[in-house]
Residue, then its C-alpha position, 0 to 999 in steps of 0.5 A: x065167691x070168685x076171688x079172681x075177680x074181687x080180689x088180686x092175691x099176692x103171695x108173702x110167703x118165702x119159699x121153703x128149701x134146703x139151706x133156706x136162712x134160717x134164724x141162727x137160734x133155730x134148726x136149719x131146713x134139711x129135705x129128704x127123698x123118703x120114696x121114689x115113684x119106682x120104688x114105691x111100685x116095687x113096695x106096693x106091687x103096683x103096675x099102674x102107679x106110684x107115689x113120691x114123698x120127701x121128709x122135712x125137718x124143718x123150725x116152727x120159725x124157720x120159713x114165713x112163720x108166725x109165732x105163739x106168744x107161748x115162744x116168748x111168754x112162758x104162762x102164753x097160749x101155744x099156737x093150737x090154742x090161738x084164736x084164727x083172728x090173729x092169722x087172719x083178717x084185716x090188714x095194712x102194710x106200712x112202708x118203712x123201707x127208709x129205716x135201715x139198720x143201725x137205726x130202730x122203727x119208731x114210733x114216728x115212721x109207723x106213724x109219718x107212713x099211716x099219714x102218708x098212704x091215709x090209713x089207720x090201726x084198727x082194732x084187731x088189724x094185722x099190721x106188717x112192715x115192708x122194710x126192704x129187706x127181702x129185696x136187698x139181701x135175700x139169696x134167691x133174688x142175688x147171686x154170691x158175687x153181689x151179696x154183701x156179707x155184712x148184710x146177709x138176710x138170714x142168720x142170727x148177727x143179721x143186720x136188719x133194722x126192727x121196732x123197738x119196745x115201745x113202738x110195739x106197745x104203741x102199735x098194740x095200743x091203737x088195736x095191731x093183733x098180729x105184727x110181720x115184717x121181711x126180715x127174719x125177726x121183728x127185733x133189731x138184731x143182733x143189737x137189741x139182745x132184750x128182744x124188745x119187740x117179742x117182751x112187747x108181744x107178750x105183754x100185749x098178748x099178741x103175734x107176730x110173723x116173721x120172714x115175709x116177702x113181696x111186701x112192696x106189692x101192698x105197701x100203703x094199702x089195706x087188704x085181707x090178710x091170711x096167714x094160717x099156722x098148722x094146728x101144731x099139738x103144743x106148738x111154739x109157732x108153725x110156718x104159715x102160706x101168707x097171702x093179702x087178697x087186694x081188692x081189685x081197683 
């Protein structure tokens, strides 16, 4: 199939770099020259060529990630364990940019924005959220002069607005398998310390994927979304190359 030509394929995925935000609770991103180009003609005793290769310690949830409901239910699968139907399939994308923090995702906004673009949760869609959030206070899109502290994207006191418990659990009920958003957790930090969002999750026995982009670009749609994690042996979540192939109008 030539997906140029049935699809446009957006890309959701943040990009990965030294000091990344990176959620407070986990590792930070650090990259490493393992071998340069010379040096490895030296090694191997190459006249021709050599090859360059960094290191990366990196979070399970430190980029775009999605998690294994292992993370958050102990007695849940690890990511490896994971059926492909949570990382990929069909999707919509709700807009919800009007929520902003103090204030939670309802239930009535996930609802009031499937009425406004005619959609409806399937069973065994992925839902996302296109909160804004990325936008706003990402520092690849803003220098450190227009940066506004207090709303800074990353960290664990970051001030984004989430889904509450039971918006999760009504989402799940109508048939979501998979629910992302651009921010760095789908729960309201750092307000809601019951991590209500995730209890939801687990309970559900669904996903979620966090740290997302670009989701302006297929808000009030519905498309097909990938969003692979690496087969990680006992993995509580891997970073996933996010994408949504919109059919072309």
């Amino acid at each position: 199939m030539n997906f140029n030509k049935k699809y446009d394929v957006v890309d959701l995925t943040q990009e990965i770099y030294q000091g990344m935000p990176v959620f407070g609770m986990h590792q930070k991103t650090f990259i490493m020259l393992n071998q340069t180009h010379e040096q490895n003609m030296k090694n191997t005793g190459s006249p021709t060529l050599g090859f360059s290769a960094r290191n990366l310690l990196i979070s399970e949830h430190g980029p775009t990630h999605t998690d294994a409901i292992w993370e958050y239910l102990p007695t849940g699968r690890t990511i490896e364990e994971m059926e492909f139907e949570y990382f990929f399939g069909d999707a919509i994308c709700v807009d919800v940019s009007h929520v902003r923090y103090p204030d939670y995702i309802e239930i009535d906004d996930i609802k009031g924005a499937l009425e406004k673009a005619n959609l409806e949760i399937k069973k065994g869609d992925i839902v996302l959220m296109y909160t804004g959030h990325y936008e706003r206070t990402h520092p690849m899109l803003h220098s450190d002069d227009d940066m506004i502290d207090p709303l800074n994207y990353g960290g664990i006191n970051s001030k984004h607005t989430g889904v509450r418990y039971e918006t999760v659990k009504w989402m799940a009920e109508q048939g979501a398998i998979n629910i992302g958003i651009d921010a760095p957790a789908i729960d309201q930090t750092p307000d809601d310390l019951t991590f209500g969002g995730h209890l939801a999750c687990g309970e559900e026995d669904i996903t979620n994927t966090e740290n997302l982009c670009n989701l302006d670009k297929v808000a009030g749609k519905r498309f097909i979304y990938i969003g692979l994690p690496l087969k990680i042996r006992k993995g509580s979540g891997s970073p996933v190359r996010a994408i949504a192939l919109v059919d072309k109008e």
